[in-house]
C-alpha positions in Angstrom: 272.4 -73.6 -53.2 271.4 -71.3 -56.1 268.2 -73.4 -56.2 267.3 -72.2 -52.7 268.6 -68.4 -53.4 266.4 -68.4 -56.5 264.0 -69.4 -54.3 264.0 -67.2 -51.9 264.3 -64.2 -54.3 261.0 -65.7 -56.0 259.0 -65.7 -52.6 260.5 -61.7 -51.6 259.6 -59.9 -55.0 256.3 -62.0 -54.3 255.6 -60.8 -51.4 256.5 -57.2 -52.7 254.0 -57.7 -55.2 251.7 -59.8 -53.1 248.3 -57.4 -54.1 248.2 -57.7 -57.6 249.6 -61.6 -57.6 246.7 -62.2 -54.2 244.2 -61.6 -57.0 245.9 -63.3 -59.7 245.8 -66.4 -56.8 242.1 -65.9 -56.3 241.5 -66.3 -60.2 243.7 -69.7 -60.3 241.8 -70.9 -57.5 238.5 -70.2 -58.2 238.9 -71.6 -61.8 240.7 -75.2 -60.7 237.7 -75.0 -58.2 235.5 -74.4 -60.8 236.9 -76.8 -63.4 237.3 -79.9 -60.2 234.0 -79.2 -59.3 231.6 -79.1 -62.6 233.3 -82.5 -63.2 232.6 -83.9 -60.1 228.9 -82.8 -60.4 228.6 -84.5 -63.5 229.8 -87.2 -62.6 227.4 -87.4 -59.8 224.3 -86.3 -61.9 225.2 -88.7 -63.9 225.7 -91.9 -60.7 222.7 -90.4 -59.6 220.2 -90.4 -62.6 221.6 -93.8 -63.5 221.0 -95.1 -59.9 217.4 -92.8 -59.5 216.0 -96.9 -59.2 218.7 -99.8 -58.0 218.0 -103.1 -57.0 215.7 -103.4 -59.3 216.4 -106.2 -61.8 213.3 -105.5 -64.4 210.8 -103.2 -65.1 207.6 -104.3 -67.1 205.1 -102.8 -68.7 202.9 -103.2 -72.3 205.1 -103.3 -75.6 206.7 -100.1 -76.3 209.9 -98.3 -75.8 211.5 -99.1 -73.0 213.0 -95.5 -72.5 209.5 -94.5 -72.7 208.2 -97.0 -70.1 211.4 -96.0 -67.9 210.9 -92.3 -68.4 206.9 -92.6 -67.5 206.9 -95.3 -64.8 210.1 -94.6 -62.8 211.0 -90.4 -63.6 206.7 -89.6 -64.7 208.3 -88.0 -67.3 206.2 -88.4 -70.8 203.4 -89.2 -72.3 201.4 -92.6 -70.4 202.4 -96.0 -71.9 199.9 -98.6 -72.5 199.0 -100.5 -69.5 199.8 -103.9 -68.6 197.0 -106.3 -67.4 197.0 -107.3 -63.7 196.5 -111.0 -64.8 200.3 -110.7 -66.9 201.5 -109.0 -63.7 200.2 -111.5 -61.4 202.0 -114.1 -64.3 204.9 -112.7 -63.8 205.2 -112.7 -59.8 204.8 -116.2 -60.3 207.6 -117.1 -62.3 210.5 -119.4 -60.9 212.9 -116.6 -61.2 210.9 -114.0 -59.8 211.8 -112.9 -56.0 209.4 -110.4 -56.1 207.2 -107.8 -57.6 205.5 -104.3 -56.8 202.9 -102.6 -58.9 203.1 -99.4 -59.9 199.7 -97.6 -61.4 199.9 -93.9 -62.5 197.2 -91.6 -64.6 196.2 -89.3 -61.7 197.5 -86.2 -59.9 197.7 -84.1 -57.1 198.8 -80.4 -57.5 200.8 -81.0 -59.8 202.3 -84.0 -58.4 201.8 -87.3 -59.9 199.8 -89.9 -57.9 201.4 -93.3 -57.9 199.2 -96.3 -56.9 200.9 -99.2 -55.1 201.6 -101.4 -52.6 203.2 -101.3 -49.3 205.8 -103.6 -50.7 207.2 -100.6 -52.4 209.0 -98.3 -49.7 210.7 -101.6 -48.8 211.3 -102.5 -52.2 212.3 -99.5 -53.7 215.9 -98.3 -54.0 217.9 -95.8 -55.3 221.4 -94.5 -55.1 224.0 -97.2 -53.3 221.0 -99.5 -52.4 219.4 -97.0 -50.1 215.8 -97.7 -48.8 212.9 -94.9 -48.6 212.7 -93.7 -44.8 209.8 -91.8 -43.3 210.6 -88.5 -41.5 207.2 -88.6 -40.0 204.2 -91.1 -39.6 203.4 -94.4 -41.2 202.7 -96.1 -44.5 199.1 -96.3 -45.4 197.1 -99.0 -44.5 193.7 -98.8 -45.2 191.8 -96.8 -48.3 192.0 -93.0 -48.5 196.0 -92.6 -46.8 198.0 -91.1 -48.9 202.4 -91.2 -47.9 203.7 -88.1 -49.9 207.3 -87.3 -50.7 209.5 -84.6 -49.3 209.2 -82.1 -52.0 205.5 -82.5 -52.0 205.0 -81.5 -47.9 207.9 -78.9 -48.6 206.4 -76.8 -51.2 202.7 -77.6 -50.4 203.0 -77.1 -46.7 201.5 -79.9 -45.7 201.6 -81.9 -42.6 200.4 -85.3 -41.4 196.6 -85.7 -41.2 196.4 -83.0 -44.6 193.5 -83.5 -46.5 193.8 -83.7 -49.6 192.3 -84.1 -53.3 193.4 -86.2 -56.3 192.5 -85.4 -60.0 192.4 -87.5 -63.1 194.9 -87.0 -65.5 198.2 -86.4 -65.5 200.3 -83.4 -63.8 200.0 -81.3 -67.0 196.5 -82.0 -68.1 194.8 -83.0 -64.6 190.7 -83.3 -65.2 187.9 -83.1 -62.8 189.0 -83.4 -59.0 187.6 -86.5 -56.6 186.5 -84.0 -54.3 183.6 -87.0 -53.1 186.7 -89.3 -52.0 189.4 -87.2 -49.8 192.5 -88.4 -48.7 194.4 -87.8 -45.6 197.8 -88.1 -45.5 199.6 -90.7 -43.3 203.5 -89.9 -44.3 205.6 -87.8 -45.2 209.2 -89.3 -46.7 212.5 -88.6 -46.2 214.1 -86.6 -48.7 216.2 -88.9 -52.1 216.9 -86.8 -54.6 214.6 -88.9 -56.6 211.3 -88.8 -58.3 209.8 -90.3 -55.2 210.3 -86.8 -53.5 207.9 -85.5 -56.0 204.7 -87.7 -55.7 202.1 -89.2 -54.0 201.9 -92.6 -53.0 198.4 -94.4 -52.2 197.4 -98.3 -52.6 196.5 -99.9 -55.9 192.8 -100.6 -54.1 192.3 -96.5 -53.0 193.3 -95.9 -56.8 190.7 -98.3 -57.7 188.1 -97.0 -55.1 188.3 -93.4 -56.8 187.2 -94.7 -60.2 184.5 -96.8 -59.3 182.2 -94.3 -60.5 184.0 -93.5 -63.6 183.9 -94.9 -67.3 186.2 -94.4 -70.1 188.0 -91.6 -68.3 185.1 -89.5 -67.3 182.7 -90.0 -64.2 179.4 -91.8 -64.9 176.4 -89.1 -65.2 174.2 -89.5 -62.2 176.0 -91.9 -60.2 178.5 -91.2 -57.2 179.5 -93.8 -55.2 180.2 -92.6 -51.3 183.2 -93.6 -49.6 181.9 -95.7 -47.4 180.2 -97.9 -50.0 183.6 -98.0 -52.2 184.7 -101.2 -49.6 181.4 -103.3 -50.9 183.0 -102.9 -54.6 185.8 -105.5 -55.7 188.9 -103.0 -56.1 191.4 -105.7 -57.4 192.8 -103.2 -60.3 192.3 -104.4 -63.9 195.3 -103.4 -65.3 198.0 -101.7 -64.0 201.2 -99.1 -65.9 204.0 -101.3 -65.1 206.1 -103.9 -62.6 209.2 -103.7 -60.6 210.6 -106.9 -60.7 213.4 -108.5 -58.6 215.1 -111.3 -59.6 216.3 -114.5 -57.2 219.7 -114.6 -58.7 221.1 -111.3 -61.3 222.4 -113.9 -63.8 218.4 -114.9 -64.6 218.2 -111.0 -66.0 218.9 -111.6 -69.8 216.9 -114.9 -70.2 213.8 -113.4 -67.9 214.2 -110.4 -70.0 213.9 -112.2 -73.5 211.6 -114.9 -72.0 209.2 -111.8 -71.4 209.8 -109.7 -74.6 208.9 -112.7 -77.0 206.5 -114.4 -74.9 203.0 -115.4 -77.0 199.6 -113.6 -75.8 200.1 -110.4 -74.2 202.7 -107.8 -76.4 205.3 -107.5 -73.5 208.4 -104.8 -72.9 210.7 -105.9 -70.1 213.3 -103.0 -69.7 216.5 -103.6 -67.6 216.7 -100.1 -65.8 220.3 -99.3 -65.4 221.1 -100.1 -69.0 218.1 -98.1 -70.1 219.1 -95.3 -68.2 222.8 -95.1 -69.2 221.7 -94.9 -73.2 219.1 -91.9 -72.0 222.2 -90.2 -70.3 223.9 -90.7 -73.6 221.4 -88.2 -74.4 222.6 -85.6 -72.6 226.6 -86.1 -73.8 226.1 -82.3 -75.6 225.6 -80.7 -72.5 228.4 -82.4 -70.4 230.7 -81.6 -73.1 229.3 -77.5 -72.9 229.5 -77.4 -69.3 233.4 -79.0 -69.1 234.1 -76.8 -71.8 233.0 -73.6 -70.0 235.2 -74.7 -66.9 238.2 -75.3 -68.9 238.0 -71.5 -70.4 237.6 -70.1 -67.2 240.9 -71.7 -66.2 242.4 -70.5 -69.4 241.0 -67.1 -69.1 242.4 -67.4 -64.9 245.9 -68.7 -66.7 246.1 -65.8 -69.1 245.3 -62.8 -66.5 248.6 -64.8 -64.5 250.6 -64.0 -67.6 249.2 -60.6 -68.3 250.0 -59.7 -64.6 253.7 -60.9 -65.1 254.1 -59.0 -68.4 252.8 -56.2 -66.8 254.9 -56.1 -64.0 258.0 -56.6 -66.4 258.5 -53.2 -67.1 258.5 -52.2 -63.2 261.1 -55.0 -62.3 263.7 -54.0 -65.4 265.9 -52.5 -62.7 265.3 -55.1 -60.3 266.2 -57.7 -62.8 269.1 -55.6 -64.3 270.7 -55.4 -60.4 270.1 -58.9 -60.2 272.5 -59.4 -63.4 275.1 -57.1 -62.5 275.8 -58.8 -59.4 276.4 -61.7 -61.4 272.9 -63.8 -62.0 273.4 -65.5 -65.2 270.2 -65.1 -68.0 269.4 -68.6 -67.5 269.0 -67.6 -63.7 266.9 -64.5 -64.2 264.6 -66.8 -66.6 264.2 -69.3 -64.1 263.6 -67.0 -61.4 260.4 -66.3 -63.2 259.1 -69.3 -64.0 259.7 -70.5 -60.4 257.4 -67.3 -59.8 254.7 -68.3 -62.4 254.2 -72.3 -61.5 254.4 -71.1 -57.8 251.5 -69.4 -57.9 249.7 -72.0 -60.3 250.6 -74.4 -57.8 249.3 -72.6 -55.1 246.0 -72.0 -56.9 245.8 -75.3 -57.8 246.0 -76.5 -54.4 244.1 -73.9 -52.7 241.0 -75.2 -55.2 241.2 -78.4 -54.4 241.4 -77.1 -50.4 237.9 -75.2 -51.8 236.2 -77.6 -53.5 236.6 -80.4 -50.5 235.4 -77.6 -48.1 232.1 -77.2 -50.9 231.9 -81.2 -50.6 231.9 -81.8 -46.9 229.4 -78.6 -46.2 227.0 -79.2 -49.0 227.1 -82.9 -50.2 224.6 -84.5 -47.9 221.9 -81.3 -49.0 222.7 -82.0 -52.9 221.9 -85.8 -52.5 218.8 -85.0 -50.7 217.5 -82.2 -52.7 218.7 -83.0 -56.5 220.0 -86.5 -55.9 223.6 -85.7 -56.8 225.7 -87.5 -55.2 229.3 -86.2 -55.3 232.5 -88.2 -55.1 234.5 -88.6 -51.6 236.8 -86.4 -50.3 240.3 -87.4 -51.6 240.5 -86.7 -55.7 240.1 -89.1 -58.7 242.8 -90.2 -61.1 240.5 -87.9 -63.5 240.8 -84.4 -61.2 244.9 -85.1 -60.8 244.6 -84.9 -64.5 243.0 -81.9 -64.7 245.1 -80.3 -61.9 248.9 -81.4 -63.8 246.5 -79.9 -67.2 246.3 -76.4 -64.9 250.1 -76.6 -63.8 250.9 -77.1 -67.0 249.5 -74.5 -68.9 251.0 -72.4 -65.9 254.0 -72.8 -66.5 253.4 -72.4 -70.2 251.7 -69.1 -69.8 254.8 -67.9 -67.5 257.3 -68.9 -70.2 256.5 -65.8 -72.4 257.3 -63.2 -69.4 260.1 -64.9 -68.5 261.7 -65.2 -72.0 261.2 -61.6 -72.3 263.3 -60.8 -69.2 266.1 -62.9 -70.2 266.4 -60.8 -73.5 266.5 -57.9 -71.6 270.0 -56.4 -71.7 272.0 -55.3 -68.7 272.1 -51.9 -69.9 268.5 -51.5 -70.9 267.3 -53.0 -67.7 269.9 -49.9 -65.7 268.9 -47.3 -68.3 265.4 -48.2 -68.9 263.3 -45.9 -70.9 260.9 -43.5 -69.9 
């Protein structure tokens, strides 16, 4: 009975102080928002940068490091890695254990954009995020020499459109060379949105990567001779070497034997990187900045926590009278001390819950539009076993931060509280 009483006493002065407490509310809530939510977009960077390429048992390339040839081949991220010779790759798609292959040849760009030469194989064949295929929003894969398929972020901030001309240069995005203005390209497809490197390049076939270079020698186009598009077919474009090999596997448990088969085989110096391992180490990378950003969430909480405090100390000197009435109509110290931490881990509860409420709101609206655009894929609806953590954490240091106000009050005497000074 005196639980309910102190209840209802707690929700009335409340209410009677529901402006200054309303933004003391706002603070909680925007801070267990806050906190919830930079951990839920880490953990979803982090799912999506380790699943940027899934389904794929083995990338391949020359000898090297294989967060290097992972970096370069599947992010285009780096310096280029030594190239592996078609004949190894051709090897390799023959082995027992191998289900299948795809090519991938980089060195040129577009804009900015890297230019990735391939095979059709690899819009089927290439996967990201919870097995997810590439999708085209508009036309078709290419099919003969000079179609190019581009990804999302390419038509978006270029502005272009199916049947878009356009010219490749040699070199990479940062130090493209002299354009192949002779050999245009039309484009053919535009991809869906992943949230992956694929949104940022342009795909053409290994033989149109081939057909642009005909005329070029050691990087730099012959002196005198240009080769017209439509003698480039009369040319043998089977590449010579490629940068690296996806490589699926006919049952996962091959993976470690295929791998170390492949890294100590005799003849051509070999690296054969398993990608999600690769990946998780380079996200290991990248600990000091989860730690920064958790770190700033939690002291916005704390700071959101201390204002709760400093709004109940404050108010202390305006409720002596209050509380000293409550007292000599027989409330018991004990009571009066309770009544204010009931007040305190009220309102942290309600903050906390009111985040949560926020942050699932944030979720449903936006989480479709963060997987397409940064390829962050954030966690369902209903909370982790990690987030109820972090929300008892916030309740916690509530009712901590309420237990200085309210120990304050129950030393106030009767007398000071009806006499209070001026």
């Amino acid at each position: 009975m005196k639980a309910l009483i102190l209840l209802r006493l707690a929700l009335a002065s409340a209410w009677n102080r529901r402006y200054a407490l309303g933004l003391t509310l706002l603070s909680i809530t925007l801070a267990a928002a806050l906190l919830l939510g930079v951990e839920r977009l880490r953990a979803g960077a982090r799912e999506g940068f380790s699943s940027a390429l899934s389904g794929t048992d083995l990338v391949v390339g020359a000898r090297g490091s294989h967060a290097h040839l992972l970096l370069y081949s599947v992010f285009r991220i780096g310096e280029p890695t030594p190239n592996l010779s078609w004949a190894a790759a051709q090897r390799i798609a023959a082995h027992p254990a191998v289900a299948w292959t795809v090519p991938i040849s980089l060195g040129d760009a577009h804009r900015g954009f890297p230019v990735v030469g391939t095979q059709p194989d690899y819009f089927k064949r290439y996967q990201y995020g919870d097995a997810q295929a590439l999708a085209l929003t508009r036309g078709r894969l290419f099919d003969s020499l000079f179609e190019a398929v581009i990804g999302a972020s390419v038509a978006r901030e270029l502005g272009y459109t199916l049947d878009q001309s356009i010219v490749l240069a040699h070199g990479s995005p940062e130090l493209e060379g002299a354009e192949h203005r002779d050999k245009p390209f039309r484009v053919v497809g535009i991809l869906a949105p992943t949230g992956t490197p694929v949104d940022r390049s342009v795909h053409i076939s290994l033989a149109s990567m081939e057909a642009i270079h005909v005329d070029w020698q050691g990087g730099m186009p012959l002196a005198g001779l240009s080769v017209p598009p439509e003698l480039v077919r009369k040319f043998d474009l089977t590449p010579k070497t490629i940068t690296a090999q996806l490589v699926g596997l006919k049952h996962r448990s091959d993976v470690f034997r295929l791998q170390r088969e492949l890294n100590t085989a005799p003849g051509e110096a070999l690296s054969a990187a398993m990608p999600g391992v690769v990946l998780d180490q380079l996200w290991q990378m990248l600990a000091a900045g989860e730690r920064t950003l958790q770190a700033v969430s939690a002291l916005v909480a704390a700071v959101s926590l201390a204002g709760l405090m400093a709004v109940i100390l404050a108010g202390l000197d305006a409720r002596r009278r209050e509380l000293a009435i409550l007292r000599s109509v027989g409330a018991r110290p004990r009571e009066v001390l309770a009544l204010l931490i009931i007040e305190g881990l009220g309102i942290t509860l309600a903050g906390c819950l009111l985040g949560l409420v926020l942050l699932q709101w944030a979720v449903w609206l936006g989480g479709a539009w963060l997987q397409s655009r940064f390829g962050i894929v954030v966690a369902g609806l209903w909370p982790g076993q990690d987030e109820w953590l972090r929300l008892a954490g916030i309740v916690a240091t509530g009712l901590l931060a309420s237990l200085l106000p309210a120990w304050r009050a129950y030393r106030l005497s009767l007398a000071d509280g009806l006499s209070p000074r001026l």
